[in-house]
N, C-alpha and C positions, 0 to 999 in steps of 0.2 A: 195418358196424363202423367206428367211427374209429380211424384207422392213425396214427401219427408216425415222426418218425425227427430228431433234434439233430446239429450241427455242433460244435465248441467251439468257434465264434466266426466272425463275420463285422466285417466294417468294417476302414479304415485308419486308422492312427494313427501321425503324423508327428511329427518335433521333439521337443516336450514333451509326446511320450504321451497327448494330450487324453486324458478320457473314451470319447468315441466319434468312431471317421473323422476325416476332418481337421477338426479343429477350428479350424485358426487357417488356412482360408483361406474366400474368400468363401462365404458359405452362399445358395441360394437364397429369398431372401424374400419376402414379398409388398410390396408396391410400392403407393401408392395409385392408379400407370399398370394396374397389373395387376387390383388390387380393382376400377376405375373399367370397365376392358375385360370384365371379367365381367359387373360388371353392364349392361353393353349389350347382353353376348350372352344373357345369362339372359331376354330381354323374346324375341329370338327365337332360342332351343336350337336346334343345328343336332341333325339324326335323325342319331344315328348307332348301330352295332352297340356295346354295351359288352359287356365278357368278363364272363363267365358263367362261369368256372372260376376257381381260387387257389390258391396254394403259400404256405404260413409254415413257412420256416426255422426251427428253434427248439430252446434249448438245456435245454429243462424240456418235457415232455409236459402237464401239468397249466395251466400258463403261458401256454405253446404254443395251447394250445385256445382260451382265457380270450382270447388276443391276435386269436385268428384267427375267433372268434364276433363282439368287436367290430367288424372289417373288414370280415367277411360281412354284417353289419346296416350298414353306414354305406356299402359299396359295392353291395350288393343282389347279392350272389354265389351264382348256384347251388348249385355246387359245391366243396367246401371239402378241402385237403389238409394236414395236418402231418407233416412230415418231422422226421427224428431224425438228425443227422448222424453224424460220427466225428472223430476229430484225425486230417491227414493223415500221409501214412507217407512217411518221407523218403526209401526206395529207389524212389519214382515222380519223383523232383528228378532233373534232370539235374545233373552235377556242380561246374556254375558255381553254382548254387540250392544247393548244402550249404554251398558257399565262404561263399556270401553271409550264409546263417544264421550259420557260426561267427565269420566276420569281422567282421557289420553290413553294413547296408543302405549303400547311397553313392547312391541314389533310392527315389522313395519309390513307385515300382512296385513293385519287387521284392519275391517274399514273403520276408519276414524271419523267419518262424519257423512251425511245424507247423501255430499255430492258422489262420492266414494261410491255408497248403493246404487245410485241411478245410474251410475257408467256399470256397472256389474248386470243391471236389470235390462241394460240398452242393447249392451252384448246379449246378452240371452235373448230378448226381443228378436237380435239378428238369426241365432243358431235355430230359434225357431221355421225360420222362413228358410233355412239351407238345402237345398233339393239335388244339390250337386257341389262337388269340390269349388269354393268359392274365395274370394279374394273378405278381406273387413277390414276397412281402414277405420281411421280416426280421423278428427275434421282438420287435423292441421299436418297430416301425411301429405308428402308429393313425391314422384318417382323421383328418382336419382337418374344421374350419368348412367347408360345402358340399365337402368331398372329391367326392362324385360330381358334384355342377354343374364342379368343375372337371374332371374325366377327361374330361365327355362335350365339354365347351368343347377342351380338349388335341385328343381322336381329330377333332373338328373342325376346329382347327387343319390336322390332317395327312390330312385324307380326300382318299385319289386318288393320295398319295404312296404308295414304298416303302420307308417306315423299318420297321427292324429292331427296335430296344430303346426305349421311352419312356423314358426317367427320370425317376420322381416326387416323388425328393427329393436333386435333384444338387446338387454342390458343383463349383464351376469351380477346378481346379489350375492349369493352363498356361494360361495366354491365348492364343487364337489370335484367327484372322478369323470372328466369330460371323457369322449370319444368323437372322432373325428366319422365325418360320413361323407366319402365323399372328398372334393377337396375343399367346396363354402359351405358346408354344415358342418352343426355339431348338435350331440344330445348327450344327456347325461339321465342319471338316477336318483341324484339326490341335493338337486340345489334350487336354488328359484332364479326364473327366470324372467326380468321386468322388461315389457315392453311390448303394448299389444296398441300400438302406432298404427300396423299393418300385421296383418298375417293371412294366411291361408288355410282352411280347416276343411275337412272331408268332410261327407256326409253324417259317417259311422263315428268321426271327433264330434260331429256336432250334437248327437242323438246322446253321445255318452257324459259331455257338456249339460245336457237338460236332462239325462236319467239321475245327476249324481247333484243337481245345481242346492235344493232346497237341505236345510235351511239354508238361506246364503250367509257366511262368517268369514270370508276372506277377501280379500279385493278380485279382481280379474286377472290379473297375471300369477299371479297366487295361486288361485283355483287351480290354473292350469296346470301349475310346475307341480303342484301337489297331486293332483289324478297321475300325472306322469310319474310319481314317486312311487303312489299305492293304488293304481288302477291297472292289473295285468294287460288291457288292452287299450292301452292310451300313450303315446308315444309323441314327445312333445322334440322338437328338433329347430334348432335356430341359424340363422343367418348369419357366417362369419365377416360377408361382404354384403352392405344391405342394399335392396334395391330403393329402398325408400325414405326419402329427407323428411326433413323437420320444419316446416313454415314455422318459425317462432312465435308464438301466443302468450298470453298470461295463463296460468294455470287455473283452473277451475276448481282445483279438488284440493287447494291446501290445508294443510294439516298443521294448527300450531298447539297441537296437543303435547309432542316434548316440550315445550318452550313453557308448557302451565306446569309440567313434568318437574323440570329444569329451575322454575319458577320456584313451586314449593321446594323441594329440596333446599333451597339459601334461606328460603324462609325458615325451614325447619331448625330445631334446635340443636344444635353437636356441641 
């Protein structure tokens, strides 16, 4: 039987509210370095394992399936999961995390509002169920042009490493000291990195995901890039060429906590 289960909302949304995630900061794109690097490595595919399981987040069941039938044909997915989330429940915030909600955000980690928890709780809902290297989309992910040539080009980039989280459609917030892996990955030490659209997580990312998750105080992409900062065994790695598009949505998770921010301040007196 197909099971689901919706969030009300995933994604970050900074400044001016975009649509979806951060919108006004760099987005990962394809490059004609990165189109050009594929097609070299496409003459010879390196062998590697691709996952064979998948999770879609998702905040319509009907939707939900419809997103997650295309990704199964476009990634060659065994097994196929939709989950059905919930809005998170504010007595799991520790007390700085309510501050933040009533006051606004002052970074753009912080969750700022309930829908913000329940895409952080829906992800973890997923990491629990991970039993093998796995694919986690979001409900408005769809493969791109050659999506699987590029995941299998990606896991070949990294084969022999031990990263943690892929990212298959990240967005660079903080700049730090990148490093190249490969010719479509990259990872770094100390930036964050927005975009959990799609990604892929091991077993051992996912076990260290729920050993490190409670309390929860930061969003989901957040969480991530930060254990990748200060967790010796967590190696977070993204996609310079992503295999996975954007079905355009309205955002779930807006945030117009600068704007009450932004608000007072004129109101204030100088």
């Amino acid at each position: 039987m197909q099971r689901a289960s919706v969030w009300v909302g995933c994604g970050v949304v900074v400044l001016l509210a975009m649509n979806f995630c951060v919108e006004n900061v760099f987005i990962a794109k394809s490059t004609k370095f990165e189109a050009d690097a594929l097609q070299r490595r496409s003459r010879s595919m390196p062998e590697v394992e691709m996952p064979r399981d998948a999770f879609v987040i998702t905040m319509n069941n009907a939707s939900g399936w419809q997103a997650a039938l295309e990704l199964q044909r476009g990634f060659e997915i065994e097994n196929m999961q939709v989950l059905l989330g919930h809005a998170g429940n504010e007595s799991r915030l520790p007390l700085y995390n309510r501050y933040v909600m009533q006051t606004g955000r002052t970074d753009d980690l912080q969750i700022g509002n309930l829908n913000m928890l329940g895409c952080l709780e829906s992800h973890r809902e997923v990491w629990t169920r991970i039993r093998r290297t796995s694919y986690v989309f979001e409900h408005d992910a769809k493969p791109s042009v050659d999506g699987k040539r590029i995941v299998q080009s990606l896991l070949g980039d990294n084969r022999g490493s031990a990263w943690s989280v892929m990212l298959l459609s990240a967005r660079e917030f903080v700049t730090g000291e990148h490093s190249s892996v490969g010719e479509l990955s990259e990872t770094c030490k100390n930036c964050i990195a927005f975009g959990t659209r799609g990604y892929i997580v091991t077993k051992a990312g996912a076990k260290i995901l729920l050993d490190n998750y409670n309390p929860p105080v930061v969003q989901v992409d957040a969480y991530m890039s930060l254990l990748n900062t200060y967790h010796a065994n967590f190696t977070l790695v993204w996609a310079r060429l992503s295999p996975v598009d954007w079905i355009p949505q309205p955002s779930t998770v807006q945030d117009l906590s600068e704007w009450k921010s932004l608000n007072r301040w004129m109101k204030s007196p100088r």
